[in-house]
DRENPA-3360 file (N, C-alpha, C; in nm, 2 decimals, always signed):
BEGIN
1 = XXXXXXXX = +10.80/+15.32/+9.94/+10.73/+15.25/+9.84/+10.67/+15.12/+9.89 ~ +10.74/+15.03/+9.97/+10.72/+14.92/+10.04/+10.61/+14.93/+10.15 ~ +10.58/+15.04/+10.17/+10.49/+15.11/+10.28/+10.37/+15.13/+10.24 ~ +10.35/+15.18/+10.11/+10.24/+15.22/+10.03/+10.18/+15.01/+9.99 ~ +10.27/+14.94/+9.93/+10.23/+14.81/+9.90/+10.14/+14.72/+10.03 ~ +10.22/+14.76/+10.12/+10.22/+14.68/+10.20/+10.04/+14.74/+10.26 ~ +10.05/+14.85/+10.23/+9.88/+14.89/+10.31/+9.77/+14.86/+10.22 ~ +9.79/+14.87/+10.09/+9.72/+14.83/+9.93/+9.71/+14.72/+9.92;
9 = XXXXXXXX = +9.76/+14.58/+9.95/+9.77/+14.46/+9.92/+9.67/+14.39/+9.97 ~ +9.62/+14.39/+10.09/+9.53/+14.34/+10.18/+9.40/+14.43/+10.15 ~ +9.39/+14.51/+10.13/+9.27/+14.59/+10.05/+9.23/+14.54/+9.94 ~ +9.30/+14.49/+9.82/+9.27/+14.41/+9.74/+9.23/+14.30/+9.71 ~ +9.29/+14.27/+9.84/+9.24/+14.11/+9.90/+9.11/+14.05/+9.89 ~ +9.12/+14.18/+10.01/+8.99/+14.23/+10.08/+8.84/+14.20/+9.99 ~ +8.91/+14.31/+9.87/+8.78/+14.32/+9.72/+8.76/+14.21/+9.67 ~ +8.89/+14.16/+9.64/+8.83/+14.04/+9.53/+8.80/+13.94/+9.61;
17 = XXXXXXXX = +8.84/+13.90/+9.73/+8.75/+13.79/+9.81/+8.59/+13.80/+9.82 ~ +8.52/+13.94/+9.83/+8.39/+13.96/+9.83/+8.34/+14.00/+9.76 ~ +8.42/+14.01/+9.64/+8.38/+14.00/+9.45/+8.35/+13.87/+9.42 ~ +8.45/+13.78/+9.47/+8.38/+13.66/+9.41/+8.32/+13.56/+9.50 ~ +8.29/+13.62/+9.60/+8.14/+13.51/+9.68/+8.03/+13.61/+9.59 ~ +8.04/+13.71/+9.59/+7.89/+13.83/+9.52/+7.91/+13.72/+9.41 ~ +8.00/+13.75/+9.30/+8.02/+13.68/+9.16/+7.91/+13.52/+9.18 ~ +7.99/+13.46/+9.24/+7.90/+13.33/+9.30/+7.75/+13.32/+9.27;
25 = XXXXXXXX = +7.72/+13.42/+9.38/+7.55/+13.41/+9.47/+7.49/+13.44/+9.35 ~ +7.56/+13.53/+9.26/+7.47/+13.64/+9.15/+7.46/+13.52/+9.05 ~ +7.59/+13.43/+9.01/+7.55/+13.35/+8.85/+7.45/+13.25/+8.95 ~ +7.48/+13.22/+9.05/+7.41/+13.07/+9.09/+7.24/+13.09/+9.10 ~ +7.21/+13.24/+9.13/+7.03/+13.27/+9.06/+7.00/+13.28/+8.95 ~ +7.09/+13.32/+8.87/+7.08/+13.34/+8.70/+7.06/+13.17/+8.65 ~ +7.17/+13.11/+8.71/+7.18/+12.97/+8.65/+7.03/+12.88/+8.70 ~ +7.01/+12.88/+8.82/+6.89/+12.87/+8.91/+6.74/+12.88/+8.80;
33 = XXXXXXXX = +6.75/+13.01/+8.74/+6.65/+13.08/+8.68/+6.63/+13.02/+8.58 ~ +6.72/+12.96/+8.47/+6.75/+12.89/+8.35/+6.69/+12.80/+8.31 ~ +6.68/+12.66/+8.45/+6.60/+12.57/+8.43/+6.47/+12.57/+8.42 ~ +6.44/+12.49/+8.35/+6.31/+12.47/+8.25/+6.24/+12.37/+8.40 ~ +6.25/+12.29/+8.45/+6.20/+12.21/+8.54/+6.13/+12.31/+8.65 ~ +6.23/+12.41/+8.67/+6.22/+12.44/+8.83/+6.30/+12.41/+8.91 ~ +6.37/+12.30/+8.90/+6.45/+12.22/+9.03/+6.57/+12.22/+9.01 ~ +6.67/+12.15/+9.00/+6.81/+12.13/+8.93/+6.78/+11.96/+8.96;
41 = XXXXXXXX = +6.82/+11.95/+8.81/+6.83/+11.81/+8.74/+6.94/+11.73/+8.79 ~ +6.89/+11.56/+8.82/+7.00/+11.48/+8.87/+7.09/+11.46/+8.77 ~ +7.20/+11.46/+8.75/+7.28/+11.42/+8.67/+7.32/+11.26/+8.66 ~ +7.33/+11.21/+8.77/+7.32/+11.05/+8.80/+7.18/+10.96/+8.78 ~ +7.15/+10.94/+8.69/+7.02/+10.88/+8.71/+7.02/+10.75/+8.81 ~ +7.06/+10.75/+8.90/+7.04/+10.58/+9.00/+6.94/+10.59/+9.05 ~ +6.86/+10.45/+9.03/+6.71/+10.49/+9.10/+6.74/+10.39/+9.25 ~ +6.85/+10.38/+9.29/+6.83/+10.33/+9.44/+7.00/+10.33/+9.52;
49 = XXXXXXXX = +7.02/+10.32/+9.61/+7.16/+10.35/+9.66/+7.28/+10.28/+9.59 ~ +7.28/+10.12/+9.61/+7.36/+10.03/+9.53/+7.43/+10.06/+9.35 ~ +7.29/+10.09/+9.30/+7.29/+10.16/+9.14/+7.44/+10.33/+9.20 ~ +7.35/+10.39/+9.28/+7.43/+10.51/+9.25/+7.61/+10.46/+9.29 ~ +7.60/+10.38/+9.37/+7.75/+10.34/+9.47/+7.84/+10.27/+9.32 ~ +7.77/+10.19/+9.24/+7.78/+10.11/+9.09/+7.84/+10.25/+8.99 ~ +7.77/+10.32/+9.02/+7.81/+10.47/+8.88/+7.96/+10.51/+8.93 ~ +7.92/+10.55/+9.06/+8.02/+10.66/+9.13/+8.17/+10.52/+9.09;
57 = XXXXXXXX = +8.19/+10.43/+9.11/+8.27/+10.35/+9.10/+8.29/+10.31/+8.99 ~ +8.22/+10.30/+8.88/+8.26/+10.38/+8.74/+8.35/+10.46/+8.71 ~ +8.28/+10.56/+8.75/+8.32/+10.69/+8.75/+8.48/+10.68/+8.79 ~ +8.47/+10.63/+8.89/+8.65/+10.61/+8.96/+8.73/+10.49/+8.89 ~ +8.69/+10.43/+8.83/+8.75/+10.34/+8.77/+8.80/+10.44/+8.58 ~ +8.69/+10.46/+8.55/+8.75/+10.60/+8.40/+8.86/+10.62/+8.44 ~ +8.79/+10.70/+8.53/+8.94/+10.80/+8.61/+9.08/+10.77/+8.64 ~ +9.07/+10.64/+8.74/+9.19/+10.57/+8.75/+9.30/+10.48/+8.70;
65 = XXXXXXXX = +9.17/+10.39/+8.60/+9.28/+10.29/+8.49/+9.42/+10.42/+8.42 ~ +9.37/+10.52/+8.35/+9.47/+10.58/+8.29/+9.56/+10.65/+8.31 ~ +9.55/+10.66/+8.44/+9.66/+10.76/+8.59/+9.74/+10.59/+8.58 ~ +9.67/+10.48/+8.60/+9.75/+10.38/+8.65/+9.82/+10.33/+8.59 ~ +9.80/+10.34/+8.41/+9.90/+10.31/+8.39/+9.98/+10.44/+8.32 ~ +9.94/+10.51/+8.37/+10.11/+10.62/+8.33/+10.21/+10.61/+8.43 ~ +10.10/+10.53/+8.57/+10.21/+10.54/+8.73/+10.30/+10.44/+8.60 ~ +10.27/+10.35/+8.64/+10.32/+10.17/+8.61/+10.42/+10.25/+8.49;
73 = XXXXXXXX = +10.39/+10.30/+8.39/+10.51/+10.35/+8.29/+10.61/+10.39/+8.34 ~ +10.61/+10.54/+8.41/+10.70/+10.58/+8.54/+10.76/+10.51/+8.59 ~ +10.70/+10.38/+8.66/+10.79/+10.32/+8.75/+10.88/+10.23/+8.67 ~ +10.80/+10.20/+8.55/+10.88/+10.11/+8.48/+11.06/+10.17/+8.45 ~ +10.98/+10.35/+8.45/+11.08/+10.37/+8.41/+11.25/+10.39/+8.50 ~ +11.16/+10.40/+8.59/+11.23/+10.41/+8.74/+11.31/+10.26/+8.76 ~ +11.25/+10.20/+8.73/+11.36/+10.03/+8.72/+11.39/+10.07/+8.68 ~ +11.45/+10.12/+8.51/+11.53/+10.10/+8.41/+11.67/+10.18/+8.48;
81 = XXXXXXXX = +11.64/+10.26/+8.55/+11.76/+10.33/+8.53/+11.78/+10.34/+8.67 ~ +11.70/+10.28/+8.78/+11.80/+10.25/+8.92/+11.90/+10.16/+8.85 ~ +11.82/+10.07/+8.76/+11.94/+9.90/+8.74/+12.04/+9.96/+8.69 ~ +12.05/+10.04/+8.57/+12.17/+10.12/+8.53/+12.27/+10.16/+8.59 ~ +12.19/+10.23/+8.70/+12.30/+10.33/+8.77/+12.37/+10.24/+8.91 ~ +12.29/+10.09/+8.94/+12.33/+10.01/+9.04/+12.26/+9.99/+9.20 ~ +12.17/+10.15/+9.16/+12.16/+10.17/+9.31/+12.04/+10.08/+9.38 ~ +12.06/+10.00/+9.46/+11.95/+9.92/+9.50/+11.83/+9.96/+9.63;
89 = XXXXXXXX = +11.90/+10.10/+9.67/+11.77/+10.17/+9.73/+11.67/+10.27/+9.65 ~ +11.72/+10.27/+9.52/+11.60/+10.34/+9.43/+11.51/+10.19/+9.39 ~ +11.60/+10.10/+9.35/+11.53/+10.00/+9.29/+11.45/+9.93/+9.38 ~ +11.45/+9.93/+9.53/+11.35/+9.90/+9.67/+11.26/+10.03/+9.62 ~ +11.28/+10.12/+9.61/+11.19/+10.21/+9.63/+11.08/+10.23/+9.50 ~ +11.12/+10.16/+9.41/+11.06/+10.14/+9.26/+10.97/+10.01/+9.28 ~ +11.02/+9.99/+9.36/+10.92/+9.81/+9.37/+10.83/+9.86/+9.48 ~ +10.81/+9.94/+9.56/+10.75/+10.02/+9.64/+10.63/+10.09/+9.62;
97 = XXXXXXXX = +10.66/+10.15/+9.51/+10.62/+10.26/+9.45/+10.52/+10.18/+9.39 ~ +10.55/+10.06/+9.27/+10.45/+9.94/+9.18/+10.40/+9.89/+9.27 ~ +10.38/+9.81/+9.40/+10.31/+9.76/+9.44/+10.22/+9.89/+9.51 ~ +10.29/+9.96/+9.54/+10.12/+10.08/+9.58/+10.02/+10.09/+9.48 ~ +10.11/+10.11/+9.37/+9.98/+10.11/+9.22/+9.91/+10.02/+9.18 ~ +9.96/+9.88/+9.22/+9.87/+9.80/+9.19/+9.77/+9.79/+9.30 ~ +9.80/+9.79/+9.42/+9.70/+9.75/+9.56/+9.62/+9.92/+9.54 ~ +9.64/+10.01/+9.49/+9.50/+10.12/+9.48/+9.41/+10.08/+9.33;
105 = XXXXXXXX = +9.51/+10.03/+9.25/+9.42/+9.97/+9.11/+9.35/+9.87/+9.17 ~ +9.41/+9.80/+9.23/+9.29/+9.63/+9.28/+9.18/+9.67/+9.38 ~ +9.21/+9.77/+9.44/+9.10/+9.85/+9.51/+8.99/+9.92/+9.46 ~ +8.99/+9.97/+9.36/+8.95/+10.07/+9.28/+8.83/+9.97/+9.23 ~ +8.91/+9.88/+9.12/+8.86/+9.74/+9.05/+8.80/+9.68/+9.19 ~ +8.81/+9.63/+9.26/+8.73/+9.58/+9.39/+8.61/+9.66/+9.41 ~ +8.60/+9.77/+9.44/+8.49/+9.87/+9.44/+8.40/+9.86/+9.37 ~ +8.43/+9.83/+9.23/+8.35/+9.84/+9.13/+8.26/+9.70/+9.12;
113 = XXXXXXXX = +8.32/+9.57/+9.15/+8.28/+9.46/+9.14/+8.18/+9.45/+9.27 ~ +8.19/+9.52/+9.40/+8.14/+9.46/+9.54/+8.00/+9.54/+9.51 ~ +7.98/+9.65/+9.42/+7.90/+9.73/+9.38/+7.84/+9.68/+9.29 ~ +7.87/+9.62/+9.17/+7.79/+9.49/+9.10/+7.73/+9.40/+9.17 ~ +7.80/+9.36/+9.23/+7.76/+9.24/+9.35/+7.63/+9.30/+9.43 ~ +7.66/+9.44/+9.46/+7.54/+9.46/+9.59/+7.41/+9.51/+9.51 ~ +7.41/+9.54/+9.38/+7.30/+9.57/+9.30/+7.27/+9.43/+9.22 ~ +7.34/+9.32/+9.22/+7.25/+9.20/+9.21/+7.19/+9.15/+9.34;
121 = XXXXXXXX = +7.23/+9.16/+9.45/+7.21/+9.13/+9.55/+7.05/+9.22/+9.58 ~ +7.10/+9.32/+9.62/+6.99/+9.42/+9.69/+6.88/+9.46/+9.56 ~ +6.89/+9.38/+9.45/+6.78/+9.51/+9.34/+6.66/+9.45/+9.33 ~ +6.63/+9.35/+9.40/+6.51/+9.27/+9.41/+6.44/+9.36/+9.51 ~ +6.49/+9.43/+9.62/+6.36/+9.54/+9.68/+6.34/+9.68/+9.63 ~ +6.43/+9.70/+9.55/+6.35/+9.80/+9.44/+6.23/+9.78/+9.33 ~ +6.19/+9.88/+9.36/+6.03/+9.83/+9.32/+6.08/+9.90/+9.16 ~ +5.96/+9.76/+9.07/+6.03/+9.73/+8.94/+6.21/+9.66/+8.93;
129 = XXXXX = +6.22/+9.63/+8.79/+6.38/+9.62/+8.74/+6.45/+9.71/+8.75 ~ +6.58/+9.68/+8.84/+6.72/+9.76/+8.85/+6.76/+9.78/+8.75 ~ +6.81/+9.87/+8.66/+6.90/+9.87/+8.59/+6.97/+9.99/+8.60 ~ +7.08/+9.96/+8.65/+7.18/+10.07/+8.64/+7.27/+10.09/+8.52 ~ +7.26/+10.20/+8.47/+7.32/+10.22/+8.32/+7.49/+10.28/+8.35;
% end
């Protein structure tokens, strides 16, 4: 029985690996075909580099504040109960752990601000008003 499996398994592999690149190629002309423009539409509207670097850093900041603080919860909770139990290499390792989350949060938030900065800076050679939404 182990003999029959073992020759069957990799055959099936086989299929559904080149089922779903076919699957792929087939919806991505259908989807292709769909648009009304012709093209595929930007999703980002930035009309110059600094604007787009401004979104994307946005974007990462959504994302991050509310990971950051469930870390920060976690760790909180991670004090509470090294201190309990006494052990002072969990509690190094909890202070460890919070200062990583804050120095990727201050990074994140840094990103976002040096990207404001470079779209007041640089949006005077875009032709017309910058506004990045």
């Amino acid at each position: 029985m182990g003999r029959i499996f073992s020759f069957i398994y990799p055959l099936w592999k086989t299929f559904l690996r080149s089922g779903a690149v076919f699957a792929m190629l087939t919806l991505a002309r259908f989807a292709l075909a769909a648009s009304d423009s012709g093209g595929i539409p930007n999703p980002i509207a930035a009309k110059s580099f600094p604007c787009l670097i401004k979104t994307i850093s946005l974007a990462a900041i959504q994302v991050a504040i509310p990971i950051a603080i469930i870390t920060i919860i976690i760790v909180g909770l991670r004090f509470v109960f090294a201190g309990l139990s006494g052990n002072s290499a969990k509690v190094a390792e909890a202070r460890k752990l919070l200062l990583n989350v804050v120095i990727g949060t201050a990074i994140i938030v840094g990103s976002f601000v040096i990207a404001s900065a470079a779209v007041q800076l640089f949006g005077a050679e875009a032709p017309g008003p910058v506004s990045c939404a």
